[in-house]
C-alpha positions in Angstrom: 81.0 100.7 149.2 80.3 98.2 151.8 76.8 97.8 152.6 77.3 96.7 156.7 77.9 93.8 158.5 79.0 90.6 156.1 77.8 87.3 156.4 79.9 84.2 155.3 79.9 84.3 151.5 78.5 80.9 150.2 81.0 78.8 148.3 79.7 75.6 147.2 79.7 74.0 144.0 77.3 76.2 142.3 78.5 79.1 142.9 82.1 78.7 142.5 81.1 77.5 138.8 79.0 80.3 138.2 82.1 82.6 139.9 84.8 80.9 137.0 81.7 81.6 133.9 81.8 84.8 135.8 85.2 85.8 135.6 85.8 84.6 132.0 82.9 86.6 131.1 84.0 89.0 128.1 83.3 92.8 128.6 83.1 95.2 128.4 81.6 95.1 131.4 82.1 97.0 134.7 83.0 95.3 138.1 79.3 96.5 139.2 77.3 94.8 136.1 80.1 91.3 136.6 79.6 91.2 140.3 75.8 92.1 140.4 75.4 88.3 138.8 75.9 87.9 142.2 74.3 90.5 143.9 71.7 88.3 146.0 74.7 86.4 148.0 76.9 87.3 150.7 75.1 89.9 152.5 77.1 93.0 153.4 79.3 93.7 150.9 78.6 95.8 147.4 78.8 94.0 144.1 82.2 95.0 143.0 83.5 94.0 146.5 81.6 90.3 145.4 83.5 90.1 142.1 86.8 90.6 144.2 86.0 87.9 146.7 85.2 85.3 144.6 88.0 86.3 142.1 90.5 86.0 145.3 88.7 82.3 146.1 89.9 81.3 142.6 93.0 82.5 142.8 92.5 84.6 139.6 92.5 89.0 139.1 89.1 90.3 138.7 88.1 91.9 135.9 87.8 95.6 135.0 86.4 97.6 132.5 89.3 98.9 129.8 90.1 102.6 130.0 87.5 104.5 127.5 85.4 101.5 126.9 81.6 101.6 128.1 80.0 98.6 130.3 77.5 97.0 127.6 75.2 96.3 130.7 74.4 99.7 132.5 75.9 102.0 129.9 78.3 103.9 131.9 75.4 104.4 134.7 77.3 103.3 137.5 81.0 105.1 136.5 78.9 108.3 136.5 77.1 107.8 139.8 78.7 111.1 141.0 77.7 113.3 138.4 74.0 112.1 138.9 74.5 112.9 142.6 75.6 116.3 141.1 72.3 116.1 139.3 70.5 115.6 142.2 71.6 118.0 144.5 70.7 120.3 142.2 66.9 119.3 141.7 67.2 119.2 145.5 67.7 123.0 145.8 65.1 125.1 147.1 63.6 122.2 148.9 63.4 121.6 152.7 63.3 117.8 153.6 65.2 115.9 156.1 64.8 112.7 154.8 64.8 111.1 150.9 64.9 108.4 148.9 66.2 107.4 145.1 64.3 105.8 142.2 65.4 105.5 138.9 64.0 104.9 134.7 66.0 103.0 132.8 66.1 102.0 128.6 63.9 98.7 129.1 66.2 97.6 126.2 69.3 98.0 128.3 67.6 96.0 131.4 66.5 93.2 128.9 70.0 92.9 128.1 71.1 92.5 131.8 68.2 89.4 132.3 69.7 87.9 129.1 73.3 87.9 130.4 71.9 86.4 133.8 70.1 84.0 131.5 73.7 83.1 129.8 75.3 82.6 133.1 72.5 80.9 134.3 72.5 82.8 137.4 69.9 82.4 139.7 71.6 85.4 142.1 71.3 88.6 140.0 70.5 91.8 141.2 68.5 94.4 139.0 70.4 97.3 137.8 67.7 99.5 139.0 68.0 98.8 142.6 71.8 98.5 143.1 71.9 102.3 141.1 69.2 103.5 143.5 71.1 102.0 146.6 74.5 103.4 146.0 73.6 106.4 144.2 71.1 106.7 147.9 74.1 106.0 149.9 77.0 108.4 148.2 73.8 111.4 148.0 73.3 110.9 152.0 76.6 111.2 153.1 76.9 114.4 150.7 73.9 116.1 152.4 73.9 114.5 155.7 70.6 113.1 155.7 69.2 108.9 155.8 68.5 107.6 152.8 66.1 105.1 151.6 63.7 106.3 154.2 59.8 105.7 154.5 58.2 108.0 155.0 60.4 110.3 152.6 60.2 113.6 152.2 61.7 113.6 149.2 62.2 111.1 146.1 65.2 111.6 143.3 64.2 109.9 139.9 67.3 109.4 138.1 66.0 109.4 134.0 68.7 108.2 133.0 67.9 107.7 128.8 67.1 111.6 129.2 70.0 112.6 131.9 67.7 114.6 133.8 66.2 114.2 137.4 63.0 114.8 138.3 61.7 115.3 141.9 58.5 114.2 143.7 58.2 116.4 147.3 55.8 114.5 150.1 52.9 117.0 151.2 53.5 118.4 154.5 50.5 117.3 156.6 49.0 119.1 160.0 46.4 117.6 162.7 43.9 119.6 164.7 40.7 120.5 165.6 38.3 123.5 164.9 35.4 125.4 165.6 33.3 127.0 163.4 31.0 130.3 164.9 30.4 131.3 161.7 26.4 129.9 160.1 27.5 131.6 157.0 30.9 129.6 156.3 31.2 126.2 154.6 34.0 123.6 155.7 36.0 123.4 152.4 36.2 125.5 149.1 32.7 125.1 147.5 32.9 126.2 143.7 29.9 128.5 142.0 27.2 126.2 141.2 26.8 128.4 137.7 30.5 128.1 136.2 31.9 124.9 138.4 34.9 126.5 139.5 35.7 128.5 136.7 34.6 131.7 137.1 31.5 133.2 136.2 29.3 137.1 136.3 27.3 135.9 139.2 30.6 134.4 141.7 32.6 137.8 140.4 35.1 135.5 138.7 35.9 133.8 142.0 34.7 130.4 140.9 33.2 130.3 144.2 29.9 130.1 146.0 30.8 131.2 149.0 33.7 134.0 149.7 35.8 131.8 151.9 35.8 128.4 154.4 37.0 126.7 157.2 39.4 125.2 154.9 40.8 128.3 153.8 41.2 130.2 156.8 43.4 127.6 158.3 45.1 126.4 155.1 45.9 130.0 153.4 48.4 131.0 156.1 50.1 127.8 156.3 50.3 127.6 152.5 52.0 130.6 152.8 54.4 129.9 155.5 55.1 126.6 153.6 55.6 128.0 150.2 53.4 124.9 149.1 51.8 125.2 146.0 47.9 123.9 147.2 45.9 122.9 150.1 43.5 120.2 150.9 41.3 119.8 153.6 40.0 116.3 155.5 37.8 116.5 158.5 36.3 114.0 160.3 33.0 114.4 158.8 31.4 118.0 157.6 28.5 120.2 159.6 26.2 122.0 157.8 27.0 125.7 156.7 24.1 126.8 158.7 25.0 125.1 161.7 27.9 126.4 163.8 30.6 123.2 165.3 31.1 124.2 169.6 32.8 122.6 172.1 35.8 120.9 171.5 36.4 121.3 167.9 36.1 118.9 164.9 38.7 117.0 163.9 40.9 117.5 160.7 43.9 116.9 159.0 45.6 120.3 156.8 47.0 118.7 153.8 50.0 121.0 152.0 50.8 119.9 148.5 54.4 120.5 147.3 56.2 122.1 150.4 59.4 124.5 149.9 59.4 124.9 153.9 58.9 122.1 156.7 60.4 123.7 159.7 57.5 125.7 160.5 56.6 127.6 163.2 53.2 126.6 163.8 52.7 128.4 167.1 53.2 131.7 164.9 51.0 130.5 161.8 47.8 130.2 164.9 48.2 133.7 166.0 47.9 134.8 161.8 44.7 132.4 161.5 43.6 133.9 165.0 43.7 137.2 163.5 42.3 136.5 159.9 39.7 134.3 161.3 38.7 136.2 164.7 34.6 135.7 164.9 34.4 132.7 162.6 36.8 129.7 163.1 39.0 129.2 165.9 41.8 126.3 165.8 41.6 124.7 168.8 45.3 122.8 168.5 46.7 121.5 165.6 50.9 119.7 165.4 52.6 117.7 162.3 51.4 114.9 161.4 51.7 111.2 158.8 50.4 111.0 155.9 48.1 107.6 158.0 46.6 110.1 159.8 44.1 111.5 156.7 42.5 108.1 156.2 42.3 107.3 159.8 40.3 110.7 160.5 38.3 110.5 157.2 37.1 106.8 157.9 36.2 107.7 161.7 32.7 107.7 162.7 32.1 109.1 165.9 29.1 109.6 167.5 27.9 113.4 167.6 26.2 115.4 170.6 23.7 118.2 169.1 21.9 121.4 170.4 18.8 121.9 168.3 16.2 125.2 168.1 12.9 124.3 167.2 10.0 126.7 165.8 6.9 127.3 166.9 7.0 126.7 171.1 5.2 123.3 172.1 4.5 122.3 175.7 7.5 120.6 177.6 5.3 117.7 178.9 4.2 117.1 174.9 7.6 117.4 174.0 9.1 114.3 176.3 6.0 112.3 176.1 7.2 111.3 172.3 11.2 111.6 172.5 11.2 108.1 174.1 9.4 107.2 170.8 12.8 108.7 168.5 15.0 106.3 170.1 13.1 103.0 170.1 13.9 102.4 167.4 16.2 103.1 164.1 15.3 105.6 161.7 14.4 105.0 158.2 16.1 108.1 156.2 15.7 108.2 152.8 18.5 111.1 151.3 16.8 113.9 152.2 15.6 116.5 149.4 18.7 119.6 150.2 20.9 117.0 149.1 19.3 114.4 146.9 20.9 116.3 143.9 24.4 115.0 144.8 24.3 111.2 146.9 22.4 108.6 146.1 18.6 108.1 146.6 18.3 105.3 149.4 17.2 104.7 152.7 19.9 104.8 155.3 18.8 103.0 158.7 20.7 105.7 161.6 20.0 105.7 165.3 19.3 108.3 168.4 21.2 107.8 171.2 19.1 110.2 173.3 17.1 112.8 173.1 16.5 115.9 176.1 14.1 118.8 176.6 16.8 121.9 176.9 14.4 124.6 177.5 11.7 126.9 175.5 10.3 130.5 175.3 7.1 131.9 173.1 8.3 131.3 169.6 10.7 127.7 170.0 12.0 124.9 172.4 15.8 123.6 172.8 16.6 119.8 172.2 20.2 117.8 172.6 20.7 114.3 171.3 23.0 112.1 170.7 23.2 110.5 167.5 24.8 107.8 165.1 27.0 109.3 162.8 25.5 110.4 159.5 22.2 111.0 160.6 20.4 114.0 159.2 19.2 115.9 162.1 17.0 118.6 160.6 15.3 115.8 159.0 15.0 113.9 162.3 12.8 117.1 163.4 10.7 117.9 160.5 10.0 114.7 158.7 11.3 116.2 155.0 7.8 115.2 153.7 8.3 111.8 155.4 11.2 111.1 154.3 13.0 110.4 157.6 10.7 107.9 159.8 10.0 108.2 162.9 10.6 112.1 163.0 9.4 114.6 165.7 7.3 116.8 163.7 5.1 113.6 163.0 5.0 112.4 166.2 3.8 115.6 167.7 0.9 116.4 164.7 2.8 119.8 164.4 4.7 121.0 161.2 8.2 122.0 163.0 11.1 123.9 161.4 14.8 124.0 162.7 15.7 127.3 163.8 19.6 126.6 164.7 21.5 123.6 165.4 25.0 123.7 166.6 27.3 120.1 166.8 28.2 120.6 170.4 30.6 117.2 170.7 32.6 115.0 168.1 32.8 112.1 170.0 36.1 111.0 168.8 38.3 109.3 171.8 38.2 105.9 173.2 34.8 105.6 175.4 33.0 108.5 173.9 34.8 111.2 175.9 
């Protein structure tokens, strides 16, 4: 099968000598495994249409393989390319994709054999038996179902096992990006597994293997699991809030990801209204639309700046108040992992930054802060010092032991120029 436009075919000294060892080659051997000596010349053509070229150059009939007789070289791979197309449409069933690719296992013994007959011929030109099978067997599958080929990103990859005659398949997740609020100071980001069994389920999580009954990550990945048919999901956001803390304005970044899809064309519109009605009071999905694979490390290696409303106990006079918030952002903080979490990131001081720091308002029992901040600071820390832990920090500065009431991330500062 020809492979697309052909350049000139090189004929000079070398490779018409190589063409006549070539030629009085003995089989058996197929006019794939004879012309793939020469695979790496004369781009364009396939390798049975490079035995027949330099075969006409010389003047001579190219060989074929005798009736019955099995190519020594590929084993017959090639002659049954269609019933490993077969194969593959069948491991294909079930599965939506619009785009593949083909990979193949072969015996090593059998590909040892081919470098040894390149060896003989001392051909320098040889193409691997693997590649040529995973191009044409690519090409003949693609015209039978209509879709590209050797494709990147695909949605689908054939492995042809060919010492076991079976084919396996590996399916792409499906992958969504969006953003969401949280309303919900009850409801962690992702699936958080009972801290008694680790997952597994346990008398105090009711067998659920969870701590919590449910998560951001749930309520936005359970329907589209479902309208995928995948078989899990995983959840990557741009950084995590507290499960206290409630995420406002205009969402938190995040990237759905579906393991094992039966179903791609998805009507995502229609999967919104079922998480609007599942999730009504606790998460709302601001926007979300397919996305690449890129996207997960792009979002999970972002570090935007965050915006933060924070309620702070008891009340303390205004003018007190902004006489020391000049002081948080002066200079950097020293914070050493605070104590909530010391149990599960490493104990060492992390040098974050305010960018500023207002006076909201106040009434008889607490007072209303916003900041700006570096990302991965630790906010409540920033107000109550964690036993000093996080220098300088307002409780210190104001000689009064303060306790966060509620803090809500009001901003992800995600776009170009801090929008």
């Amino acid at each position: 099968m020809p492979e697309g436009p052909s350049e000139p075919f090189p004929w000079d000294p070398d490779v018409r000598s190589l063409a006549t060892r070539l030629l009085d080659e003995p089989g058996p051997l197929c006019p794939e495994c004879r012309g793939r000596a020469l695979g790496r010349l004369g781009h364009g053509r396939d390798n049975p249409g490079r035995l027949l070229e330099v075969a006409a150059r010389l003047g001579r009939v190219a060989p074929s393989l005798p009736p019955g007789e099995e190519c020594r070289i590929c084993g017959g791979a090639f002659q049954s390319l269609e019933r490993w197309v077969d194969r593959c449409r069948r491991a294909g069933e079930g599965w939506e994709f619009s785009s593949f690719r083909c990979g193949s296992r072969w015996d090593p013994e059998r590909l040892a054999r081919e470098e040894a007959f390149w060896l003989a011929l001392a051909s320098p030109w040889g193409e691997s038996a693997r590649t040529a099978f995973n191009r044409e067997l690519g090409k003949v599958l693609g015209a039978r179902l209509g879709l590209p080929g050797d494709r990147e990103p695909a949605e689908m990859v054939f492995v042809s096992d060919l010492p076991a005659g079976v084919v396996e398949v590996t399916v792409a997740p499906f992958f969504v990006e969006g953003r969401y609020r949280k309303l919900d100071r009850t409801l962690p980001q992702t699936r958080w597994p009972c801290r008694a069994c680790h997952g597994e389920g346990c008398v105090r999580c009711g067998m659920t293997g969870k701590q919590y009954p449910t998560s951001v990550e749930e309520l936005l990945g359970g329907p589209l699991l479902r309208a995928t048919g995948g078989s899990a999901h995983a959840f990557h956001g741009m950084g995590r809030e507290d499960i206290d803390a409630r995420m406002l304005g205009r969402g938190r970044p995040f990237v759905l990801e579906i393991t094992r899809p039966h179903r791609r064309s998805v009507d995502l519109d229609a999967v919104a209204r079922e998480i609007l009605e599942e999730a009504t009071g606790r998460v709302e999905l601001v926007h979300w639309q397919r996305c690449e694979a890129s996207r997960v490390e792009q979002v999970k290696s972002s570090r935007p700046e965050k915006t933060y409303r924070v309620v702070v106990r008891p009340s303390v006079p205004e003018a007190k108040v902004k006489e020391v918030l000049p002081l948080v952002t002066l200079r950097p903080l020293e914070q050493r992992t605070p104590t909530r979490v010391q149990h599960r990131r490493a104990d060492k001081v992390r040098l974050r930054s305010v960018r500023e720091m207002r006076w909201v308002g106040s009434d008889e029992e607490s007072f209303t802060l916003e900041l700006r901040t570096e990302a991965g600071t630790y906010v409540k820390e920033l107000i109550q010092g964690d036993g000093g832990r996080t220098q300088p920090n307002l409780s210190g500065l104001l000689g009064v032991p303060l306790a966060v009431s509620s803090l809500d991330v009001l901003e992800v500062h995600d776009l170009p120029g801090g929008v």
